[in-house]
Structure formats: structure tokens, C-alpha cells
C-alpha positions in Angstrom: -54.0 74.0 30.0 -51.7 76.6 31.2 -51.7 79.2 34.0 -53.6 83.1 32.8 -55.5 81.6 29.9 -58.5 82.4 30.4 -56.9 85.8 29.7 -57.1 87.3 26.5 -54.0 86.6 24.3 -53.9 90.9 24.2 -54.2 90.8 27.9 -51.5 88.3 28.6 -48.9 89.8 26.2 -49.6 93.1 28.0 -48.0 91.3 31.0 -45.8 88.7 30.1 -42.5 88.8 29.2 -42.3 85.4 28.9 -46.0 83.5 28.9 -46.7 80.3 31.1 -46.2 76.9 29.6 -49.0 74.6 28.6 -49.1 71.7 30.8 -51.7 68.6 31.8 -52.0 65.6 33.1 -49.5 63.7 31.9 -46.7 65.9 32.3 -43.4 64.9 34.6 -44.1 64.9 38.1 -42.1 67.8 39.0 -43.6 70.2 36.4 -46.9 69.4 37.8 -45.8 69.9 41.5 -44.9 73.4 40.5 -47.8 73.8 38.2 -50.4 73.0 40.9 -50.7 76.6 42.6 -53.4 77.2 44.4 -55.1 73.8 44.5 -58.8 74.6 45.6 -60.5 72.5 48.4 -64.5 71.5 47.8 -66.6 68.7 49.8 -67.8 66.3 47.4 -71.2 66.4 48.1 -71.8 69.6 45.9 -74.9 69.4 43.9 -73.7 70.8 41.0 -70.0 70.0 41.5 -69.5 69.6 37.2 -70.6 73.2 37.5 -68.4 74.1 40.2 -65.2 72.7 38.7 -66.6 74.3 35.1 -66.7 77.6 36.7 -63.3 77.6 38.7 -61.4 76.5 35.5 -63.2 79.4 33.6 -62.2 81.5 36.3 -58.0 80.5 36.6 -58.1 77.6 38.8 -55.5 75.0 37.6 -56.0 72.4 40.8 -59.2 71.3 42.3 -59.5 68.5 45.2 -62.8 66.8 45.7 -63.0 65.9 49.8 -64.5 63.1 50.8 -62.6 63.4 54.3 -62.4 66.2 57.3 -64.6 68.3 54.9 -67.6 66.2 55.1 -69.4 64.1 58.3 -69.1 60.3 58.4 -72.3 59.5 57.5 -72.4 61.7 54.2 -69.5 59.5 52.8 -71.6 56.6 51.1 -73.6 59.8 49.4 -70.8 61.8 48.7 -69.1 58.7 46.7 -72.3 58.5 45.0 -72.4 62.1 43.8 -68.5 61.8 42.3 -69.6 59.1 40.1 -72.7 61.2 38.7 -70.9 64.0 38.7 -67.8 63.1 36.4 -70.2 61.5 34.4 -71.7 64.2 33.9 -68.3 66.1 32.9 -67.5 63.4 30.9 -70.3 63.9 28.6 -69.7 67.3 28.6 -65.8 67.1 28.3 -63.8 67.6 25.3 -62.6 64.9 23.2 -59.4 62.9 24.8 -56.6 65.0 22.4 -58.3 68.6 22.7 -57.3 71.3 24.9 -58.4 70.7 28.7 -61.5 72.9 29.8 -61.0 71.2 33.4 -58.6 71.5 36.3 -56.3 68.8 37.4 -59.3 66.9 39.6 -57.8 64.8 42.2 -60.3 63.2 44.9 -59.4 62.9 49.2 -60.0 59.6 50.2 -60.4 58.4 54.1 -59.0 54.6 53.2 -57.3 52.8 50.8 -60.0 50.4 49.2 -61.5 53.7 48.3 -59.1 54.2 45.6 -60.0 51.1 43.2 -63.4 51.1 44.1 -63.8 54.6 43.0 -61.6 54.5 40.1 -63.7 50.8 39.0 -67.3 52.6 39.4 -66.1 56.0 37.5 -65.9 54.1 34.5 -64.9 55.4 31.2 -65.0 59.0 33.2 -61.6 57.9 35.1 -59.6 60.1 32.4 -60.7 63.6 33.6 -58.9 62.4 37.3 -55.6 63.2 38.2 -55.3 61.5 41.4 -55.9 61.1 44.9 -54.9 62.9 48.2 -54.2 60.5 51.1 -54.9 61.8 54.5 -52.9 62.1 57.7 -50.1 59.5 55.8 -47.3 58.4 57.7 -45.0 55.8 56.6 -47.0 52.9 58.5 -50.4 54.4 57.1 -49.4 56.0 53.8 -48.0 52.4 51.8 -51.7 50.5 52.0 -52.7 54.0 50.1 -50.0 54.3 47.4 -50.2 50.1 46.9 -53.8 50.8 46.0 -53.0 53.7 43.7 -50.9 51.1 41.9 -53.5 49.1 41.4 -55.7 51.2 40.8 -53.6 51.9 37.8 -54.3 49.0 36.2 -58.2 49.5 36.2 -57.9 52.9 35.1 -55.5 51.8 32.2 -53.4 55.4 33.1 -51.1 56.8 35.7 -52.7 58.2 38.3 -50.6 60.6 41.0 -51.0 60.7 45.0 -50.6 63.6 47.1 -49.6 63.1 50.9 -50.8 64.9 53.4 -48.5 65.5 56.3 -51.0 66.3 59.8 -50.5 63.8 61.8 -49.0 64.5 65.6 -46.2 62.1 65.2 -44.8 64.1 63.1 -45.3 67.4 65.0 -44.5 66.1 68.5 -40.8 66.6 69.3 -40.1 63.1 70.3 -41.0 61.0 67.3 -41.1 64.3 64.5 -37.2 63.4 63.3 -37.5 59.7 62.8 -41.5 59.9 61.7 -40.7 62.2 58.7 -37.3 60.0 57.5 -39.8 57.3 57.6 -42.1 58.7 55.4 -39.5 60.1 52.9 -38.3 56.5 52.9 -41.7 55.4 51.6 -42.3 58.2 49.1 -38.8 57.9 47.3 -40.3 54.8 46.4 -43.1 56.2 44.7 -41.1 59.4 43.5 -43.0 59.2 39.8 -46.5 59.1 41.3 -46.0 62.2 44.1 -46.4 65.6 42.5 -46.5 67.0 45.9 -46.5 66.9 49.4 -49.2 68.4 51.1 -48.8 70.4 54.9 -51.9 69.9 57.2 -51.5 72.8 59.3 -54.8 73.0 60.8 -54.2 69.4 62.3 -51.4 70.4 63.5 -52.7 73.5 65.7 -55.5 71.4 66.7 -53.3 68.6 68.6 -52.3 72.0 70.5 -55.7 73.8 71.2 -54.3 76.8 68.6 -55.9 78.6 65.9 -54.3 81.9 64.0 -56.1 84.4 63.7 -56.4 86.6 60.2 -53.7 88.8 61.6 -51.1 86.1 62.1 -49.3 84.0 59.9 -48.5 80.3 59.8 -44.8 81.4 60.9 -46.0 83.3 63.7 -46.9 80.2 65.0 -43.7 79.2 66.3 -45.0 75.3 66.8 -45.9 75.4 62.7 -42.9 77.4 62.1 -40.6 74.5 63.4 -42.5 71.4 62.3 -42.6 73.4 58.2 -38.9 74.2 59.3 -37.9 70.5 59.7 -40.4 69.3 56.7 -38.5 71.1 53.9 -35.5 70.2 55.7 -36.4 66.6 55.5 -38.6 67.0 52.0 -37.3 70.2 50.0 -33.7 69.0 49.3 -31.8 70.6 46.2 -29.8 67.5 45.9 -32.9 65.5 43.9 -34.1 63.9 47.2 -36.8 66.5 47.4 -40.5 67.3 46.6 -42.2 70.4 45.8 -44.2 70.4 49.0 -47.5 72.9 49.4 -48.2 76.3 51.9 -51.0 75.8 54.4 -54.3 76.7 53.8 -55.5 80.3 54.9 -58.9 79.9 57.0 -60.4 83.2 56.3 -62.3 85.0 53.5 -64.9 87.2 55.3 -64.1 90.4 57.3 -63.2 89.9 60.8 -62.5 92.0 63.5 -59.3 93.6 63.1 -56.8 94.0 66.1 -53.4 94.8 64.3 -52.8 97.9 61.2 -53.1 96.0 57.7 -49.6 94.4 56.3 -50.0 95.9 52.9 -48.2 99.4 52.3 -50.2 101.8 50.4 -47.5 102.8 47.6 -47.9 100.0 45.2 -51.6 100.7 45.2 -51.4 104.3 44.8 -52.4 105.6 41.8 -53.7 102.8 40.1 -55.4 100.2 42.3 -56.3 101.4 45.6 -59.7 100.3 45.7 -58.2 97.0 45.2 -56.0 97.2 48.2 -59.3 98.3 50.2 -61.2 95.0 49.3 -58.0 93.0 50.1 -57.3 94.4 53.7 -61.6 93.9 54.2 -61.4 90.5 53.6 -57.8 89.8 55.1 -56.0 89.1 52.4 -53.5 91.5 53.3 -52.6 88.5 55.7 -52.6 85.7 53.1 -50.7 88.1 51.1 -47.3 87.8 53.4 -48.2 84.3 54.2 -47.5 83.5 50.3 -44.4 85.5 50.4 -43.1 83.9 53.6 -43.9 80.0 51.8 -42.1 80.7 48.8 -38.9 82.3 51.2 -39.4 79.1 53.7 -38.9 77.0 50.3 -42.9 76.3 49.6 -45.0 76.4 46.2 -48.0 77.1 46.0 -51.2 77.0 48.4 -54.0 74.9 49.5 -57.5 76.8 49.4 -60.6 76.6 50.7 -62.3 79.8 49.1 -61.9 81.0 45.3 -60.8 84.2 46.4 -57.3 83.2 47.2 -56.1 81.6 44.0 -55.6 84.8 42.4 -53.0 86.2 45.0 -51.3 82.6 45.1 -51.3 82.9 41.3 -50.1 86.4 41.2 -47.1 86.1 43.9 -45.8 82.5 41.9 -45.5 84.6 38.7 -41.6 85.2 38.3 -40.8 88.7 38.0 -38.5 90.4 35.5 -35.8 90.7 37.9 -35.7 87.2 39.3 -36.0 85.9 35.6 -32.8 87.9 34.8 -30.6 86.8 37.7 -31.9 83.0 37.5 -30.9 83.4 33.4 -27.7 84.6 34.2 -26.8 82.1 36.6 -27.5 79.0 34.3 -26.0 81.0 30.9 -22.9 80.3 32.6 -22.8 76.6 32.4 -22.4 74.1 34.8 -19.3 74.2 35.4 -19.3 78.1 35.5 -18.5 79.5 39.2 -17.5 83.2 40.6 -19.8 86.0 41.6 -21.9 88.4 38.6 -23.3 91.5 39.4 -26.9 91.4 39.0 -28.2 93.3 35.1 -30.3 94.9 37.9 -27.2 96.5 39.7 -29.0 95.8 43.2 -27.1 92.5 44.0 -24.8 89.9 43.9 -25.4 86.2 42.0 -23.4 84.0 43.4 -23.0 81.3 40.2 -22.1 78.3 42.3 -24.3 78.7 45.7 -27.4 80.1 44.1 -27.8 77.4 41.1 -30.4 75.5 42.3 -32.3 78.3 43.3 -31.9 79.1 39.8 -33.0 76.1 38.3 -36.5 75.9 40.2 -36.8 80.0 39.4 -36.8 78.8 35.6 -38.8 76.0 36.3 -41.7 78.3 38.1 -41.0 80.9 35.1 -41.9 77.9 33.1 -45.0 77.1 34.4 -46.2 81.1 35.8 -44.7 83.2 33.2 -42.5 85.9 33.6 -43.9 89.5 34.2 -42.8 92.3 31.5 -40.7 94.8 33.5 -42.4 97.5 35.2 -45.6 94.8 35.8 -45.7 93.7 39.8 -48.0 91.9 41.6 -50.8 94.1 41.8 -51.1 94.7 38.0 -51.1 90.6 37.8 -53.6 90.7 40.8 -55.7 93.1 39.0 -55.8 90.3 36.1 -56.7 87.5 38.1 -59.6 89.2 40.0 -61.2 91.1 37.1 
């Protein structure tokens, strides 16, 4: 599987310089991380949930989680657990055989408790293979070990490694008082399990509700000054350069119908001009202009990729993760000149200065994104790559 292949191969050679990688599964941790993008949110009591997942992967969508926890009531669990089994059952008659290309996204399920993860895992049966792994809820390092000890054993019913994502929500780790201390804790328990933990997941909406707040579709995340400081203090806790860190995930954006609109939209009308601006019309209707600069102010906060709860935002988190021409020559330069290399280049782009030494590791997780997104031919920008992902 790889990122823009359900594009034609004409289609993506029209606007890649460099194509995306193939990936799956079984790939290091810390490709996958990168490699999740927009990781799409569904309830698991979908009726036609093989179809669902069928369609999304036809469609781009690289990461899908199957919710068995806020997205759902309490008493639609036993049913919900239920419809999993039948429905991977039914994927896995459908699926291609174990060493052919994948025609499914990276499928990980959200569980409420621990015993959930070897109970599901035993009763999935032979169907185990087409899961990736689980998201644990609301984990803190006294709730989050009796999760990734059950992952681990898990394991040895499922006769494969299976991956954990944690879910960072709970208000001991937003309040002031115990925030510090509660997310050492938690990186103390997940350096443990470094090899399972592709990433770590941001539950902002649990944060605002401990508060009373909700953003509206003009408003950011980081206009939130309370979210700005506890995603402030998680990638200074989690997103390390120093090979302490995770890739850790943006927050989901709530909206995807029009809403009443109080502020002028936040997209300018000159890319658009020209060539696209009935595509910058649907995007301001349905406030994506929003989500837009929310993506852009993740990936500057040190954030990759996006949860999602509607299919129309994987193709702007797609499209703004692609590396573009420019960033793919400065990160190049920077590594061509060894490790050991130091001093200050002039950018091939004549715009700006690479700093060898300070702007390495930025560098590195460029190439590492160009790996796994592609690199855009010069002269191809977001909208032309938007364009793609929406058609």
C-alpha cells in the first residue's frame, strides 16, 4: 500500500517528483507513525462496515479506526463486538491472499478495557491478519500498562505483532497541577513498549470538555490557548529529536457541514485563481478553509498527521503532508553533507538559510515524510495535490 495509489501511475508521475513509498503492516514503527495520515474514525456498529473500509481505501484512506468507545452508547458494545467479528470475516473472504498487495487500510480497533484485546483478537479468528492494532482510551501510566500487557498477549493468540496507539484525554494530564509529572509517567511506560507504539494520539475534545469549551469552525485548536499549552507541553514531553520521541497525531476537526460563518475565510484567493476556484468555494462552504490552517499549524507545532471523523478531510491532511519541491531540496542538502558536516548553505532556492547542524533532524523526519507522501514536482502546490485527492 502506499499513499496516491489509487491514482493513475500517469496521474502520479504528473505530480511527483519523487513518488510515495510502499508500506504495510509490518513495517518499522516509525515509518508507520508517519505513514498513518489522516487515520479515519467510524463506530463499529456499521452495517456494512467491510464496505465502508473497501470504499475509503478505494478512495486514499491509508488508516481506519473501528470505535467501540465514546463513538458508541454503552449498551451497543456487546453488539458492536459482534459486528467486528462478522465483519472482518467477511473481509477476510474477500481479502487478497496473505503475500499480495493490500486492498485494505491499516484497521486498528478502540477498545474501552483491556480484556477486550485477547478476547477480540481470540474470536476474530484466522481474520486477525487484516488488524493492525488497537487504540487504548484516556491511557495514563496507571491505566495504560493493564492495556499494552494485554496487547502482549494478545500477540501470542494472534501469532503476529500487533501495535497500540495511546490516546492522551484525560484531565490529569491537562490540569496544571499533575500535567508535568502525569505525562513523564506515561512516557516512562511507553518507552517500554517503544516497538509496539506507532503513535500517540491527542484527545482534544476531552480535553475542552473538562472545561465547558468547544471551537467553533472559525477557530483553531491553537486558538484555544488551554489546548495550545497542554499540545505545547505533549511534544515537549513526546516529540523529542534526541530518539526519546513519538510521532504523535493533530486533533480531530469536528465539522464537515456548512455553518454559520462569523469571521472572512482563511484561504487567500491567489492559489486558486485561475485554475481551481470553484474548489476553494466548496472548501470555505464546508469549513475547510479552517482545517486547512489547523494542518499547517500541527505540522509547525511538530504534529503528523490527523485524526478524522468525516472522509472529506483526508484529502487536505494528505495533500498538506506531501513534501514539496523546496523542502525536499533543503532537507537533501542538509543530510548530503554528512554527519559530521556543519556551517550554514544557502538554500538551491535562494530564499533562505540551512543551517547544517541546528536544522538536521528536521531534516531527517522531512526525508522520512518525503518517503512515505512523495515529493511534489516543482511548480505542483497543494491545491493541484488537493485537486487529486478529491476528484
Amino acid at each position: 500500500m502506499r499513499h496516491y495509489g489509487h491514482l493513475t501511475p500517469g496521474r502520479r508521475r504528473a505530480l511527483f517528483h519523487r513518488e510515495p513509498a510502499e508500506f504495510g503492516p509490518s513495517s518499522p514503527v516509525r515509518t508507520l507513525g508517519v505513514a498513518l495520515g489522516a487515520t479515519l474514525y467510524s463506530p463499529a456498529t456499521r452495517p456494512r462496515l467491510d464496505a465502508d473500509i473497501r470504499k475509503q481505501a478505494a478512495a486514499g484512506v491509508m488508516s481506519m479506526v473501528l470505535c467501540l468507545e465514546d463513538s458508541i452508547s454503552d449498551a451497543e458494545v456487546p453488539g458492536a463486538e459482534e459486528n467486528l467479528v462478522r465483519q472482518f470475516g467477511r473481509m477476510l473472504r474477500d481479502a487478497a491472499p496473505p503475500d499480495a498487495p493490500a486492498d485494505a487500510p491499516l484497521l486498528f480497533i478502540r477498545v474501552r478495557r483491556p480484556e477486550q484485546i485477547p478476547d477480540l483478537v481470540a474470536r476474530l479468528g484466522p481474520a486477525v491478519r487484516l488488524l493492525t492494532g488497537f487504540v487504548v482510551p484516556k491511557f495514563t501510566a496507571t491505566s495504560g500498562p493493564p492495556f499494552l500487557e494485554a496487547l502482549l498477549g494478545a500477540e501470542t493468540i494472534a501469532g503476529r505483532r500487533l501495535l497500540a496507539m495511546p490516546v492522551l484525554e484525560s484531565p490529569e494530564l491537562l490540569h496544571m497541577e499533575t500535567r508535568a509529572e502525569g505525562l513523564r509517567a506515561v512516557a516512562r511506560v511507553l518507552d517500554k513498549y517503544r516497538d509496539r507504539v506507532p503513535a500517540v494520539r491527542l484527545g482534544v475534545t476531552d480535553f475542552c470538555s473538562a472545561y465547558g469549551l468547544r471551537r467553533t469552525p472559525d477557530m483553531t485548536a491553537y486558538d484555544v490557548h488551554l489546548v495550545a499549552s497542554v499540545i505545547a507541553d505533549v511534544v515537549n514531553v513526546f516529540g523529542r529529536a534526541d530518539g526519546s520521541g513519538f510521532t504523535i497525531s493533530g486533533p480531530v476537526w469536528e465539522y464537515f457541514r456548512p455553518q454559520e460563518r462569523m469571521f472572512k475565510p482563511q484561504l487567500r484567493n491567489s492559489p486558486f485563481t485561475g485554475r481551481a476556484e470553484g474548489l476553494r468555494a466548496r472548501l470555505i462552504e464546508h469549513d475547510m478553509d479552517g482545517l486547512l490552517q489547523e494542518i499547517e499549524l500541527d505540522r509547525a507545532n511538530g504534529l503528523q498527521g490527523k485524526t478524522c471523523i468525516h472522509p472529506s478531510h483526508v484529502a487536505p491532511v494528505h495533500a498538506l503532508s506531501v513534501v514539496t519541491h523546496e523542502e525536499f531540496s533543503d532537507a537533501a542538502d542538509i543530510i548530503g553533507t554528512g554527519p559530521d558536516g556543519g556551517g550554514v548553505l544557502r538554500s538551491a532556492y535562494t530564499n533562505k538559510m540551512n543551517e547544517v547542524k541546528p536544522h538536521r533532524a528536521w531534516a531527517e523526519r522531512t526525508l522520512l515524510r518525503a518517503e512515505m507522501f512523495g515529493v511534489a514536482r516543482e511548480g505542483v502546490d497543494f491545491v493541484d495535490l488537493l485537486a487529486a485527492g478529491i476528484s
